[in-house]
C-alpha positions, 0 to 999 in steps of 0.5 A, a space after each residue: 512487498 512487505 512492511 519493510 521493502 515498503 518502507 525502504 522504498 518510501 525513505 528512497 522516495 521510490 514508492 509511487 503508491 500503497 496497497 494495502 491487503 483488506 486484512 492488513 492489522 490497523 497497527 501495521 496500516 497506521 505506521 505505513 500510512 504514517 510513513 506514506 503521509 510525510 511524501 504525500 504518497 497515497 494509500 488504497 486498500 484493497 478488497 484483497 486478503 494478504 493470502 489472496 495476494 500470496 496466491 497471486 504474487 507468490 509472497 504473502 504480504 499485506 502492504 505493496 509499494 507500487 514503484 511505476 508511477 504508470 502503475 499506480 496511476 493504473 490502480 488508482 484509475 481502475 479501482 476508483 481509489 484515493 487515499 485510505 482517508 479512514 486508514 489515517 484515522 486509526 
């Protein structure tokens, strides 16, 4: 969880896919899609707040890298998600 657990994941090549929170600042969004872009790992943006995701994972973060390849699948699948196309853009 957080801007740099994610990118340490993606240099190690362990991240599978990114979550983003809803309220993830455009900045912090571009340079991890940035990252994201250079593997191929897809990026979804939740309709989530990072305050939200504090209650619910006990650590307030606004980008998660899902390291379970079956998990992201799962995430993907249940949110109908694909890569935050709009997200590259900025």
């Amino acid at each position: 969880m957080g801007f740099d657990e994610t990118a340490k994941a993606l240099e190690k090549r362990k991240a599978g896919l990114l979550v983003l929170a809803a309220d993830l600042s455009p900045k912090s969004a571009k340079e991890i899609i940035r990252l994201a872009d250079r593997q191929n790992i897809n990026a979804v943006r939740l309709d989530v707040t990072m305050d939200e995701l504090w209650y619910t994972l006990g650590k307030r973060a606004g980008i998660l890298a899902v390291t379970e390849q079956g998990l992201a699948d799962k995430i993907v699948a249940l949110t109908g998600a694909r890569q935050d196309e709009e997200e590259s853009e900025v």
